[in-house]
Backbone bond lengths (Angstrom), bond angles and torsions (degrees), N, CA, C in turn:
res aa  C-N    CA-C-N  psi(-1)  N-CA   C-N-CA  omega(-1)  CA-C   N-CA-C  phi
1 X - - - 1.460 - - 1.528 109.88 -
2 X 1.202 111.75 112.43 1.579 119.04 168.94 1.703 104.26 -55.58
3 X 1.694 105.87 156.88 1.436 114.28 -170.70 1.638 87.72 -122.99
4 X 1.856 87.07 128.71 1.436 116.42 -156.12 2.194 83.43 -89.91
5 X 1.162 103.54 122.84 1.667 108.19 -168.10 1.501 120.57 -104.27
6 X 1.833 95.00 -6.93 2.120 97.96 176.93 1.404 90.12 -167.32
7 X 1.613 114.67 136.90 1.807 115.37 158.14 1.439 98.89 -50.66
8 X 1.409 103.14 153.28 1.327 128.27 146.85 1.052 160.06 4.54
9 X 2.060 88.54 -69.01 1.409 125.32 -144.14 1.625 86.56 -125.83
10 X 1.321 109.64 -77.66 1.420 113.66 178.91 1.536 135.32 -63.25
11 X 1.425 105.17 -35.85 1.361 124.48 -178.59 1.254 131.33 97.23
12 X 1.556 106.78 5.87 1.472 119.94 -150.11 2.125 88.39 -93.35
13 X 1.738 94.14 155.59 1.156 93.73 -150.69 1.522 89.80 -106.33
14 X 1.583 105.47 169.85 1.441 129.39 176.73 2.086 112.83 56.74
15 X 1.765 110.06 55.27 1.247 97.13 175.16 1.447 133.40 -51.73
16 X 0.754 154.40 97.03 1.849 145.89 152.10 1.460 110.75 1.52
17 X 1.586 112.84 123.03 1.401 129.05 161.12 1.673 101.48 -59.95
18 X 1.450 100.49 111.36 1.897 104.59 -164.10 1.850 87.90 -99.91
19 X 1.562 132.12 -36.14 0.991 119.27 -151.89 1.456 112.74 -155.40
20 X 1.812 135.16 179.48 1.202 103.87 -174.45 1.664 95.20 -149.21
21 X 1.170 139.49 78.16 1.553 123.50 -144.35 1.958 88.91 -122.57
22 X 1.617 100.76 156.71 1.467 111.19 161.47 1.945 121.03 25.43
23 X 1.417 102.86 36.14 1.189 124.06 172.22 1.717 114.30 76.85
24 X 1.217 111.97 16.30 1.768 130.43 -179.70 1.495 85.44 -115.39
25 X 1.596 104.27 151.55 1.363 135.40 163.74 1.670 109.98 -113.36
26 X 1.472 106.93 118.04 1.696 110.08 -178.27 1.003 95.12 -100.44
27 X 1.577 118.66 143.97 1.783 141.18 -173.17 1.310 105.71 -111.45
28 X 1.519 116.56 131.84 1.426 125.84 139.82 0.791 136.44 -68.79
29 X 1.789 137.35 121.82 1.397 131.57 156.08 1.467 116.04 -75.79
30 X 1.168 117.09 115.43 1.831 121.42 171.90 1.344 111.05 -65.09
31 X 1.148 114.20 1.19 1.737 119.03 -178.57 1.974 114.27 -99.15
32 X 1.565 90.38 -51.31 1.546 74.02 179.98 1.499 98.52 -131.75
33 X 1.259 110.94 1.86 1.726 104.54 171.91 1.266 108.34 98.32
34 X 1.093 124.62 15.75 1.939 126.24 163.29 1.046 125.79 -49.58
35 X 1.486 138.50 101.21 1.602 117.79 148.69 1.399 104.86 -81.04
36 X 1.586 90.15 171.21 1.598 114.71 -170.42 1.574 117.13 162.24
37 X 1.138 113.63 139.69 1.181 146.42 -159.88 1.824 103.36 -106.77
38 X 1.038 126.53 95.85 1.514 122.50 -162.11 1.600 96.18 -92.67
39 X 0.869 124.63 -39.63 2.128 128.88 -169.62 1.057 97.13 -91.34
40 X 1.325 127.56 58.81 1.463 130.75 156.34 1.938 99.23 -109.03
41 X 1.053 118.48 107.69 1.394 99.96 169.93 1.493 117.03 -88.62
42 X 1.741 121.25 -174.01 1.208 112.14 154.70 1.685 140.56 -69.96
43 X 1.386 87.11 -24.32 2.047 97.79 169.25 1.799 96.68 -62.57
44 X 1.325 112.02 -28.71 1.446 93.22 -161.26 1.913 96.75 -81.63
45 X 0.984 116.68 -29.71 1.164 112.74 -170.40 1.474 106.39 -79.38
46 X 1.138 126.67 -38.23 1.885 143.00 174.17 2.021 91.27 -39.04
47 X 1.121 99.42 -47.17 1.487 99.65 -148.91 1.644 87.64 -90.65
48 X 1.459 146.75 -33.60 0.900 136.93 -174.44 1.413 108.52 -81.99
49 X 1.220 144.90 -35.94 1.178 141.77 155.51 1.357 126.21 -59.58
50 X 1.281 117.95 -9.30 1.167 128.86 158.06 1.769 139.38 -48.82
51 X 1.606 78.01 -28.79 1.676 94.61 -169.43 1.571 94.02 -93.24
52 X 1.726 123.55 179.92 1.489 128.73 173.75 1.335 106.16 -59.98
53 X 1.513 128.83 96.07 1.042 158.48 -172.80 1.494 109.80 -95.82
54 X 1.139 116.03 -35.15 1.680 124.45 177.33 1.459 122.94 -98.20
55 X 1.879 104.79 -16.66 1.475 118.23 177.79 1.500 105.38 -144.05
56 X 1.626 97.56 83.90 1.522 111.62 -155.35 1.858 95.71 -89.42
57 X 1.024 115.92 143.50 1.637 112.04 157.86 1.429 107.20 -121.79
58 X 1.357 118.09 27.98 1.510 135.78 146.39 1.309 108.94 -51.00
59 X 1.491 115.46 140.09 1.293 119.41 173.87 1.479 130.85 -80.67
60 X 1.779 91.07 -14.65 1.486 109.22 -171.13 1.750 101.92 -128.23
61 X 1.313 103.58 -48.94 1.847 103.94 -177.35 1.066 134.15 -72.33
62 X 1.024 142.36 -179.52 1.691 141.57 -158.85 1.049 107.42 7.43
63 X 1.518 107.61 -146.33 1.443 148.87 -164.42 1.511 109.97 -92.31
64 X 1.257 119.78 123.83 1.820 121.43 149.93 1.484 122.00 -57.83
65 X 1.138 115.32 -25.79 1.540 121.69 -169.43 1.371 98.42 165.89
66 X 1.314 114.67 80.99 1.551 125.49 152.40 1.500 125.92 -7.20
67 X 1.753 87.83 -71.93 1.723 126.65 -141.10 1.898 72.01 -74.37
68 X 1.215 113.28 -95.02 1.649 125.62 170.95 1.727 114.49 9.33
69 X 1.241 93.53 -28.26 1.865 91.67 171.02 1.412 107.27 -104.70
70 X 1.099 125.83 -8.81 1.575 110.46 -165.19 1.551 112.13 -35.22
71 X 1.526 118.27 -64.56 1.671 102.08 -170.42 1.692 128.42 -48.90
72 X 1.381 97.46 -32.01 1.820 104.87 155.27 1.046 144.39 -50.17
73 X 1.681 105.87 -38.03 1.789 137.14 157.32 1.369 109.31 -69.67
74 X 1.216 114.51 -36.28 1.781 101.85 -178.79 2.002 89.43 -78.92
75 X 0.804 116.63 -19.02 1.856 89.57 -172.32 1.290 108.91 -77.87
76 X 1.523 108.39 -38.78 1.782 101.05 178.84 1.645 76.83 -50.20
77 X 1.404 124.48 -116.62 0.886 159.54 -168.29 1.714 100.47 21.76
78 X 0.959 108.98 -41.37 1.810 124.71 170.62 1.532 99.75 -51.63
79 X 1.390 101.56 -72.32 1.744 121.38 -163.93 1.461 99.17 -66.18
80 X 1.399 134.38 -22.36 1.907 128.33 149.42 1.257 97.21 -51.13
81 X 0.955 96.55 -83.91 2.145 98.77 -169.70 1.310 115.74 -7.57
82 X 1.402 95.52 -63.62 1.707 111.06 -170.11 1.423 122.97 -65.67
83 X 1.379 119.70 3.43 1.535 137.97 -167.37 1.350 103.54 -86.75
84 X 1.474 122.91 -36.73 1.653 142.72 -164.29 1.087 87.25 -65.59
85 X 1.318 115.40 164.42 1.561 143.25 143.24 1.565 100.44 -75.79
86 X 1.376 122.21 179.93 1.206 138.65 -145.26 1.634 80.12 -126.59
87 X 1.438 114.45 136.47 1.279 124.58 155.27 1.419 127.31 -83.48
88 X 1.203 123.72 113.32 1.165 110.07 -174.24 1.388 125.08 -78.54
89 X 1.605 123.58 150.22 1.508 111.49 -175.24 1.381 129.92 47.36
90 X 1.517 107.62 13.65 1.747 103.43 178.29 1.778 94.32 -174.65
91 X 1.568 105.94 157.55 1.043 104.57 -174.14 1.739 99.90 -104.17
92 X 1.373 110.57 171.98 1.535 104.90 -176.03 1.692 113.92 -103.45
93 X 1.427 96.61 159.57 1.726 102.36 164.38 1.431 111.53 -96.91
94 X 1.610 111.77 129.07 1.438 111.13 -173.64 1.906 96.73 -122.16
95 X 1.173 82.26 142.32 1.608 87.20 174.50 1.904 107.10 -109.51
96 X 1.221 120.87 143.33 1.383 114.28 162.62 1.144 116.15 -132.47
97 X 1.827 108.69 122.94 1.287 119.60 177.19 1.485 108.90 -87.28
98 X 1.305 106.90 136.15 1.713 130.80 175.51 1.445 90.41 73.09
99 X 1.203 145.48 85.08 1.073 135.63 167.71 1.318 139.42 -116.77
100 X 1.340 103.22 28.63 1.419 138.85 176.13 1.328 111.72 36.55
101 X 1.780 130.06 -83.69 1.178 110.46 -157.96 1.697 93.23 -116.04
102 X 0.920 104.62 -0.85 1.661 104.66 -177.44 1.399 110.22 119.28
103 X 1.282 124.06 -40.05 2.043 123.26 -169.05 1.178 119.15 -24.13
104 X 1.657 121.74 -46.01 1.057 122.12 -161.06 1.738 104.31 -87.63
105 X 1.384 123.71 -11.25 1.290 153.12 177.28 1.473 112.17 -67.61
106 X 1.499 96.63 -54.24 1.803 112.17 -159.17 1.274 101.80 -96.10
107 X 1.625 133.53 -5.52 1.226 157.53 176.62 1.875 116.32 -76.20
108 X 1.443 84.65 -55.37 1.811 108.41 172.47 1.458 111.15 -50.99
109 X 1.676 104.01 -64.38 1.127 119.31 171.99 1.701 130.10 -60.83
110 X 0.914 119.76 -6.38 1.681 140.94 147.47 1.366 98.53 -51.71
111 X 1.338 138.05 -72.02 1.300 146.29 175.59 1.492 124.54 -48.29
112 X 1.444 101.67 -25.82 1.695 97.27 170.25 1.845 92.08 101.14
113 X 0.879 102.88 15.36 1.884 112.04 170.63 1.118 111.06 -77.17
114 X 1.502 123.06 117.98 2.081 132.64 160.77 2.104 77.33 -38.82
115 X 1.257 90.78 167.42 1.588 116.10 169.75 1.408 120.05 171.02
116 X 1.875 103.68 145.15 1.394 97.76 -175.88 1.644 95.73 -160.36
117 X 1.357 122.14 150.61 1.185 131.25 -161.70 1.319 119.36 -127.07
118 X 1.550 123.30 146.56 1.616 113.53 -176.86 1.650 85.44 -130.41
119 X 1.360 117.99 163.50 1.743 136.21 168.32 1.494 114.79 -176.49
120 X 1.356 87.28 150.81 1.783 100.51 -164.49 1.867 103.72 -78.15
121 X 1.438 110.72 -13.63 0.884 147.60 -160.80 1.647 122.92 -85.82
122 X 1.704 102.92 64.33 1.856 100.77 -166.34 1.588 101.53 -57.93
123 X 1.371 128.29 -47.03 1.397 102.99 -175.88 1.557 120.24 -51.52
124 X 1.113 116.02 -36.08 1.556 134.06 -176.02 1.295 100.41 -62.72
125 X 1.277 134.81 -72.60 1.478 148.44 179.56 1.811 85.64 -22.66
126 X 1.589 92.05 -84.57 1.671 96.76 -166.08 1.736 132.96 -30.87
127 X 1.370 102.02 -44.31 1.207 126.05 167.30 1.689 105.12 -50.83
128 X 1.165 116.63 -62.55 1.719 121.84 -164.18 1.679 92.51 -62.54
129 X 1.632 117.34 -43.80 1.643 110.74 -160.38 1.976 98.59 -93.37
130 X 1.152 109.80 -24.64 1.982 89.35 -169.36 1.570 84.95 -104.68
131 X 1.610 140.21 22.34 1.675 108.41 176.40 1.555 86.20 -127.30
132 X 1.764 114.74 -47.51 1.063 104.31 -164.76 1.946 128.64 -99.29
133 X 1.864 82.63 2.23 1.749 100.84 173.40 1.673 104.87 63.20
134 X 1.360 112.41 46.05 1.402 117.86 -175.56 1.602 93.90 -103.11
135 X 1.304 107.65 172.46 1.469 121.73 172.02 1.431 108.35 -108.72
136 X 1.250 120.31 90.09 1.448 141.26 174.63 1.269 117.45 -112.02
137 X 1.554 119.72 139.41 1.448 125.83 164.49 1.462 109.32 -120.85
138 X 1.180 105.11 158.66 1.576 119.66 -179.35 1.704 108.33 -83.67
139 X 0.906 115.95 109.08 1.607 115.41 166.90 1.455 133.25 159.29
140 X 1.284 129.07 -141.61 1.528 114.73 172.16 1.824 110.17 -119.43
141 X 1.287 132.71 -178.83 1.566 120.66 173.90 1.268 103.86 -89.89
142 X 1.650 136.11 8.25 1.280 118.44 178.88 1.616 106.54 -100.49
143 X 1.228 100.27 -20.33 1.706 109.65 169.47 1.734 117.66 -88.76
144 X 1.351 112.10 -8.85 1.530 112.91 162.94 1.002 123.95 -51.63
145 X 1.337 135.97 155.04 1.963 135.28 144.88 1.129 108.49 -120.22
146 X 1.598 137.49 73.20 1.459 132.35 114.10 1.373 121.93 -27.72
147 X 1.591 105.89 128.55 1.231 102.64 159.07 1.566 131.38 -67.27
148 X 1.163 128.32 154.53 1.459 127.44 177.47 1.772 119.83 -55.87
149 X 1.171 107.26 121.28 1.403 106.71 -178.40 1.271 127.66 93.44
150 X 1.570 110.01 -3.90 1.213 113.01 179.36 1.545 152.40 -68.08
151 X 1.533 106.89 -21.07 1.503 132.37 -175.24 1.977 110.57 -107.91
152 X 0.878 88.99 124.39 2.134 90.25 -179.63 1.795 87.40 -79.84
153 X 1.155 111.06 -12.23 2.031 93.89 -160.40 1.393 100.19 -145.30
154 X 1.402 131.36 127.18 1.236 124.78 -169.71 2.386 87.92 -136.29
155 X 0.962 81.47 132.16 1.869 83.50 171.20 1.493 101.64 -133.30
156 X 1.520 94.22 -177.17 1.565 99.07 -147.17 1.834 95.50 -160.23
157 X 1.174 124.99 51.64 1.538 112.68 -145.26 1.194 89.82 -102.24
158 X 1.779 121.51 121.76 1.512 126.48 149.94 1.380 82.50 87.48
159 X 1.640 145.49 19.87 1.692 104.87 -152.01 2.114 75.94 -131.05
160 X 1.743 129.42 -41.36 1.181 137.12 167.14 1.453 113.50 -3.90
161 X 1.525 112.40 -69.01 1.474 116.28 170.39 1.462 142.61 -48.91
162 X 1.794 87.90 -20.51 1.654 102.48 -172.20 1.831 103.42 -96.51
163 X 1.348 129.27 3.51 1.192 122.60 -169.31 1.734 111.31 -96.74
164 X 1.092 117.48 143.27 1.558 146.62 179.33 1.291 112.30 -50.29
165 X 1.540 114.26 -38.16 1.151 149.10 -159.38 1.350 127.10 -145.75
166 X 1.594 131.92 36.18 1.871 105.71 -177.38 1.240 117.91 -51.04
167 X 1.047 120.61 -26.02 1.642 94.27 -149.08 1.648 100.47 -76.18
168 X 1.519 116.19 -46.73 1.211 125.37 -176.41 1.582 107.33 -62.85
169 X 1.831 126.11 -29.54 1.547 106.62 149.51 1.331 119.17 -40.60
170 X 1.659 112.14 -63.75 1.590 105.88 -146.91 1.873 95.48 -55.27
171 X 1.458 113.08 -27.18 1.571 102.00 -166.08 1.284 112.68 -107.42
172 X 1.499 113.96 45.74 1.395 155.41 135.32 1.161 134.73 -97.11
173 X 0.901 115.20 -26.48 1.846 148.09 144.01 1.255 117.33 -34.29
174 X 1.905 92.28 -67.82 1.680 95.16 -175.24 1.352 117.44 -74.77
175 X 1.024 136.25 5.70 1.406 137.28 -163.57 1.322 86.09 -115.29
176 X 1.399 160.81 -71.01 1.414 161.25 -152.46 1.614 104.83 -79.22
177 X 1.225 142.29 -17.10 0.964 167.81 155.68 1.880 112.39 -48.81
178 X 1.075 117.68 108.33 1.276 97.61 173.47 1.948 118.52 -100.35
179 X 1.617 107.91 139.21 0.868 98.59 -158.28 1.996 146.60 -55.51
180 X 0.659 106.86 156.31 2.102 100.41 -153.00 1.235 118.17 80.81
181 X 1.532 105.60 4.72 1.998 112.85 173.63 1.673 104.73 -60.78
182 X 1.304 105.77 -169.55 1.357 118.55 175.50 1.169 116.75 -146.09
183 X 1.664 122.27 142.43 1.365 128.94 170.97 1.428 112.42 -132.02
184 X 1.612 107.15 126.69 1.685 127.94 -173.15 1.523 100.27 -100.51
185 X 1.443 94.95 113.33 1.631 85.84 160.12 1.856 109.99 -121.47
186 X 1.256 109.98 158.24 1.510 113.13 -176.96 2.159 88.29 -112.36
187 X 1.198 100.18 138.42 1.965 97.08 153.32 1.229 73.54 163.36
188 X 2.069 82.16 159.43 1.557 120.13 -178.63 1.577 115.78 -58.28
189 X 1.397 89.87 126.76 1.547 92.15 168.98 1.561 124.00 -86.65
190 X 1.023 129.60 129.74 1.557 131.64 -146.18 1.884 91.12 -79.71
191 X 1.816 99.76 -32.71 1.226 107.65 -162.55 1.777 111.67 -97.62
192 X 1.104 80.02 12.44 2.294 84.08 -173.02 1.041 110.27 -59.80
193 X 1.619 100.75 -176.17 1.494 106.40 177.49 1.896 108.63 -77.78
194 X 0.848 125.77 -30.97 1.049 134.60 159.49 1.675 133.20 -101.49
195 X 1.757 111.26 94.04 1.223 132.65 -114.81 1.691 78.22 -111.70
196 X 0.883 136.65 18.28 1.698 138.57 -174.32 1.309 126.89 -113.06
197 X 1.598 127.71 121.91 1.141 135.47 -99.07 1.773 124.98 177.57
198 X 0.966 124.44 126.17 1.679 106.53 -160.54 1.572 70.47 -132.00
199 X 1.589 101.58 137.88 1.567 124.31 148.31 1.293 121.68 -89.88
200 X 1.428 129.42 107.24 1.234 152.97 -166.58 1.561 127.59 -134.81
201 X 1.345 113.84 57.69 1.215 97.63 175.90 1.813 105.71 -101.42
202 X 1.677 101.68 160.85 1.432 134.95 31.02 1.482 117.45 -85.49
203 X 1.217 124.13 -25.83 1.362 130.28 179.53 1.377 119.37 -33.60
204 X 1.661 106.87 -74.28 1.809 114.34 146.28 0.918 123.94 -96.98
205 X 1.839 99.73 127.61 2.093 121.76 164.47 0.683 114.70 -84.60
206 X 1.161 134.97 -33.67 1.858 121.11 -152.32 1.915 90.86 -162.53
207 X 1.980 106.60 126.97 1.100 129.46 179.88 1.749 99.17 -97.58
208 X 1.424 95.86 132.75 1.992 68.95 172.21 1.669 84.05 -126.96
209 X 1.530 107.80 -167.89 1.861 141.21 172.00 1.678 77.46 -116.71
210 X 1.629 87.67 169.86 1.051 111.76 175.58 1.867 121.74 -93.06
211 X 1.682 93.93 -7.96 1.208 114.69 167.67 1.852 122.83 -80.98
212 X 1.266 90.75 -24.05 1.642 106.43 169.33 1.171 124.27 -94.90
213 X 1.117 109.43 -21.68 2.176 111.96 172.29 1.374 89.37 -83.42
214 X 1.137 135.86 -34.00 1.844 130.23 -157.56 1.767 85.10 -66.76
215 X 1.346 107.86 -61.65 1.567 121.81 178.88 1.324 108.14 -25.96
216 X 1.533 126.83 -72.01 0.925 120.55 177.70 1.390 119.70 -62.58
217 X 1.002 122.98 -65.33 1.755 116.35 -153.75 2.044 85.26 -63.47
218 X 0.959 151.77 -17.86 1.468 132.71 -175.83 2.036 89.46 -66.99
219 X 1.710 98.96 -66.41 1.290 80.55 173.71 1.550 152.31 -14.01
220 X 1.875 100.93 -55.92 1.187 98.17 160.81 0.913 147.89 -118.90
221 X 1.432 97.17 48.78 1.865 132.03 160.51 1.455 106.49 94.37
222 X 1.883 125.36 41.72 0.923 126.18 164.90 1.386 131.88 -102.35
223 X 1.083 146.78 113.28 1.868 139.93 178.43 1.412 97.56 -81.18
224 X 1.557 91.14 133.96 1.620 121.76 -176.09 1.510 100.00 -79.71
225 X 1.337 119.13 120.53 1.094 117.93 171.99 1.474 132.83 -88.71
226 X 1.127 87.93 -44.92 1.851 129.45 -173.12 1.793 113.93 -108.50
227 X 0.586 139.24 128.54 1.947 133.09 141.83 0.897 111.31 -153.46
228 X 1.569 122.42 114.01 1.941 124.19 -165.33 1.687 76.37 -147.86
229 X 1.666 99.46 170.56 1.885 116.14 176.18 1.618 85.00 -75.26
230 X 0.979 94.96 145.47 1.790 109.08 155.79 1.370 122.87 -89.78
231 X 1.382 104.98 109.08 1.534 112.52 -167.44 1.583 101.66 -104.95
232 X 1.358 115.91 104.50 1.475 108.80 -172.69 1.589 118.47 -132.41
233 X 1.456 131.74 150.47 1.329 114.08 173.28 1.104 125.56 -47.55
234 X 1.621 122.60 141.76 1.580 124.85 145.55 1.878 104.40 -118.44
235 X 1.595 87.45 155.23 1.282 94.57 166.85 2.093 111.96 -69.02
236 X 1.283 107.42 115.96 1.325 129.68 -158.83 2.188 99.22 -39.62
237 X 1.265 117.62 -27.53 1.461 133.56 170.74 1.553 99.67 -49.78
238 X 1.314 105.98 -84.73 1.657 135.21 168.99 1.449 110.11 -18.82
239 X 1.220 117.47 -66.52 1.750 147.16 176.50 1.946 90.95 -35.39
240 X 1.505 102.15 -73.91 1.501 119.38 -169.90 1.683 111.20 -38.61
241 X 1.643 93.88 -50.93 1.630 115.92 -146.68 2.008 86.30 -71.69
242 X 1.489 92.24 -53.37 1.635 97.13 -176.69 1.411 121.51 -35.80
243 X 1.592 99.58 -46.38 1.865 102.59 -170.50 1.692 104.42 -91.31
244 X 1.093 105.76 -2.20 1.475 91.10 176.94 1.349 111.49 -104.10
245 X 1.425 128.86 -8.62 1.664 122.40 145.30 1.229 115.87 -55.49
246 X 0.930 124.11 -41.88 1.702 138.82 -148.53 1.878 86.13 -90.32
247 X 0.714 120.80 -99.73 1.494 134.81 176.82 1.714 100.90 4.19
248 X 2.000 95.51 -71.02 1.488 107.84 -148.77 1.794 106.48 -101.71
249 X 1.725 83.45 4.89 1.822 86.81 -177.98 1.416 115.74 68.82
250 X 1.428 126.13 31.69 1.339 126.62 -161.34 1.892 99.32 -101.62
251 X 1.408 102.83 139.01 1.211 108.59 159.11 1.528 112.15 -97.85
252 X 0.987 128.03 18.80 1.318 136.22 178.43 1.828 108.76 -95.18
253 X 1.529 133.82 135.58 1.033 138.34 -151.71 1.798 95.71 -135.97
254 X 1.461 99.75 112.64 1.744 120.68 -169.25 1.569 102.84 -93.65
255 X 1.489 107.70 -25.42 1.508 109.13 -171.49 1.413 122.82 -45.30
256 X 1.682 120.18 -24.76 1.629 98.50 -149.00 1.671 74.30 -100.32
257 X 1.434 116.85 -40.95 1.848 119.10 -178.87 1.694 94.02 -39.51
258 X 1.248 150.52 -74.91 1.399 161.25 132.02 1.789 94.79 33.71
259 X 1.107 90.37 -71.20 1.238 99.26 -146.77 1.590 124.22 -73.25
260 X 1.270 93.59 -6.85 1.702 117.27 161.76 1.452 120.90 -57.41
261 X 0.876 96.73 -38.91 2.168 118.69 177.62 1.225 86.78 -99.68
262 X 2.085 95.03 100.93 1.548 116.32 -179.81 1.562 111.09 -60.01
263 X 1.613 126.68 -23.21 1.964 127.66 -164.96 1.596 82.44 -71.79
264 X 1.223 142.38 -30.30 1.258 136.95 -138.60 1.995 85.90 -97.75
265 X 0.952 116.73 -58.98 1.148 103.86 171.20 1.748 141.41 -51.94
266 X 1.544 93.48 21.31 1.620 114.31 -179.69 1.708 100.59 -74.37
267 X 1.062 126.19 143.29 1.449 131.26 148.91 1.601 123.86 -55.10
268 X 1.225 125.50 119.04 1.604 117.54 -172.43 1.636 107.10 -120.29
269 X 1.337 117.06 139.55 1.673 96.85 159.81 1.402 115.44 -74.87
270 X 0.938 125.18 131.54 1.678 127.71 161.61 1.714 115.96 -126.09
271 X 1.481 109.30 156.31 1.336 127.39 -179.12 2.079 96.51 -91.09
272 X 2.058 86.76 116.36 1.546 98.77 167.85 1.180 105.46 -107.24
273 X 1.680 88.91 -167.66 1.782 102.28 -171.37 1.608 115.48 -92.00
274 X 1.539 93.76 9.13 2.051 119.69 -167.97 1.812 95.24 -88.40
275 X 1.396 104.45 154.90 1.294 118.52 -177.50 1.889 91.64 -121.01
276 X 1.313 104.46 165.51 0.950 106.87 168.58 1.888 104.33 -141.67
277 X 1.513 109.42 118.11 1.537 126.11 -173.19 1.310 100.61 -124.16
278 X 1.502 107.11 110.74 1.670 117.22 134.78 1.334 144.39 -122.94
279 X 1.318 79.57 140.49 2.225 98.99 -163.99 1.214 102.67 -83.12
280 X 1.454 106.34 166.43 1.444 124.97 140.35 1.279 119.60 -127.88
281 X 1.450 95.61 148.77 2.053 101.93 179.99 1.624 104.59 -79.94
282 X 1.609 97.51 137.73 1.560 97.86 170.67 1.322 118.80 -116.21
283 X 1.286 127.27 -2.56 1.048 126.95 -177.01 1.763 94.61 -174.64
């Protein structure tokens, strides 16, 4: 194990071995409170997303059934929308990184939104381009070529935690981004009101506060617009299954038993452990 010698974000030196999961060591920064997992590369993540990622029979990773939530995913996906300011006299180009099956894509585009999508995720890709006729590519944003300046709206939903690299995304971001654009990101706040939380990498790299993403994206020349808990639907099964890992530490998965008892399959709002932050680029 290489010795991780400064956070990230802050710079502050000599983090603390905070944790020890699935053969990765996650680091503390004593400065602003970072975990993170630094020896995660991108081959490692290429190849782990590779597998049924959306119809996991993992006890802990992905998805049980992705597809099975969509009408739940299109409502967040609504309540993103509605976060923007209003463009005036023109509609915007939004880009979405990790954007799995398209919803939040095919949602935009309801609105009369340019849109275009990247995911590590070939089944996902496929799904968004032969069902929903989206413009999706397979891959990550550090292997993209956007031109500079191109997107007014860049999001990032649930996907922050899963990267190899944020920081060098977000300041990949700012350059494809045209300036006074906006970038939404959704992920767990280490520091929320609801402080509960599974360390899992490769899946999750990097834990932030909402005091440590602010850190960064000012860094790379973003103003915080937004930072509230993200209060978003789950299918009411999902909701159950979620807090009772978390709670009881269970690798055991109640959702699909749940999901037999059709009331349970209602959509609910509930308060997570996800923040929801949107920036703007200022320079």
């Amino acid at each position: 194990m290489k010795k991780t010698e400064f956070c990230p974000i802050c710079r502050k030196k000599n983090p603390s071995e905070f944790d020890h999961k699935n053969e990765f060591t996650i680091w503390k920064c004593s400065g602003c409170d970072l975990l993170w997992t630094p020896d995660v590369s991108e081959d490692i993540l290429r190849e782990f997303y590779s597998k049924s990622y959306f119809k996991s029979q993992h006890h802990i990773f992905g998805y049980s059934n992705y597809i099975e939530d969509e009408e739940t995913l299109r409502i967040n996906a609504r309540y993103i929308l509605s976060e923007f300011p209003e463009f005036k006299n023109r509609l915007p180009k939004m880009l979405d990184i990790g954007c799995a099956y398209g919803f939040l894509l095919d949602e935009a585009r309801k609105l009369g939104w340019g849109t275009e999508g990247l995911e590590f995720s070939t089944e996902a890709t496929n799904y968004a381009v032969n069902k929903l006729n989206l413009n999706v590519s397979t891959g990550s944003i550090m292997q993209a070529n956007f031109p500079e300046n191109s997107f007014d709206i860049v999001t990032m939903i649930g996907v922050i935690e899963h990267l190899a690299d944020p920081i060098a995304a977000i300041r990949k971001i700012n350059k494809i981004l045209k300036l006074g654009g906006y970038l939404a990101i959704t992920t767990i706040n280490t520091k929320g009101f609801v402080r509960l939380f599974d360390l899992k990498p490769p899946e999750h790299t990097f834990y932030f506060s909402a005091k440590n993403l602010s850190l960064l994206l000012k860094t790379e020349n973003f103003k915080v617009m937004k930072s509230l808990p993200y209060w978003c639907f789950y299918n009411l099964n999902e909701a159950l299954d979620r807090a009772f890992r978390l709670i009881f530490k269970s690798s055991k998965r109640i959702e699909e038993f749940l999901g037999k008892f059709p009331f349970l399959k209602y959509p609910v709002k509930v308060p997570t452990n996800e923040m929801f932050v949107l920036a703007r680029k200022i320079k």
